[in-house]
N, C-alpha and C positions, 0 to 999 in steps of 0.2 A: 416364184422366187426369181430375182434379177442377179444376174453379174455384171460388174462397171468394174473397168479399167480404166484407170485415170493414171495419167503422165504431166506433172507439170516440175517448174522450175523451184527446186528446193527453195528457194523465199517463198513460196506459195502453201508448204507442205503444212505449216503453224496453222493457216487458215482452212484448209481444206479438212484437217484433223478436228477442227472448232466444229464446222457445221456437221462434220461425221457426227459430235457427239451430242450436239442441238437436237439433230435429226432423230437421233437414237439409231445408228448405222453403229453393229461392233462387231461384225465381222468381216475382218479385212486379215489381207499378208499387207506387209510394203517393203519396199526396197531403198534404200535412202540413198543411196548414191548411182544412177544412171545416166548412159549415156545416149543422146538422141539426136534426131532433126525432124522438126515439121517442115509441114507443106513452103512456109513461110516462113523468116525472122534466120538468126545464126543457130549453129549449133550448139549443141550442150555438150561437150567430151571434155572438158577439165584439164583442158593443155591448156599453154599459154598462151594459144592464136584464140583461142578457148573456154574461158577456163572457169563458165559456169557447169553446175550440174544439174539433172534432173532426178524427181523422185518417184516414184510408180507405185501402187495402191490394187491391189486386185482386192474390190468388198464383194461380198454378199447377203443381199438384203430384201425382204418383202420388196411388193410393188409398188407400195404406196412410200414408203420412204425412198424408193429408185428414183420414184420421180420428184421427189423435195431434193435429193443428194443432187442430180442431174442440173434440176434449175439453181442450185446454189452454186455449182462449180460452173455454169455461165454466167452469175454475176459477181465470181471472184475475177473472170477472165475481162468482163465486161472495168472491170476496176484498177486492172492492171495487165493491159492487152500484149504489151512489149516482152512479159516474161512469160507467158506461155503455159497454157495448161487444158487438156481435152480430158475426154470423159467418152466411153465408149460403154453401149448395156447392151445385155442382150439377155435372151431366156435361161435359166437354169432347168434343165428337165429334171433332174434328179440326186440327191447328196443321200448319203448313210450316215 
């Protein structure tokens, strides 16, 4: 089992929810309002220097759709690079 954390710019969240559900990805939290900065681009905090925001996604999913989710949220990024969105996976050892 994979965990993916995904951060992107609420216009992206429509999309990234679409291939969740393509993929067959249904276990997720999310967060709909956050605030962030990547490596590059403006921040996300919702002032008015500001005043996008970002949305956050903790899924948990088999391997085989980790890696369909992973390559689809690089070519939502690939589609719309200015608004920003990453994807982080890594192992689950163990849920109850």
């Amino acid at each position: 089992m994979k965990g993916i954390f995904i951060s992107c710019n609420q216009a992206l969240l429509d999309e990234v929810m679409t291939a969740m559900k393509e993929i067959g990805v249904r276990g997720y939290t999310s967060w709909e309002e956050v605030q962030g900065c990547g490596l590059e681009g403006e921040p996300h905090t919702g002032e008015a220097a500001w005043p996008t925001l970002n949305s956050a996604l903790l899924v948990f999913t088999d391997d085989e759709k980790a890696v369909k989710l992973m390559e689809e949220l690089k070519i939502i990024d690939q589609r719309s690079p200015k608004l920003g969105i990453r994807g982080f996976k890594w192992d689950v050892e163990g849920t109850f």
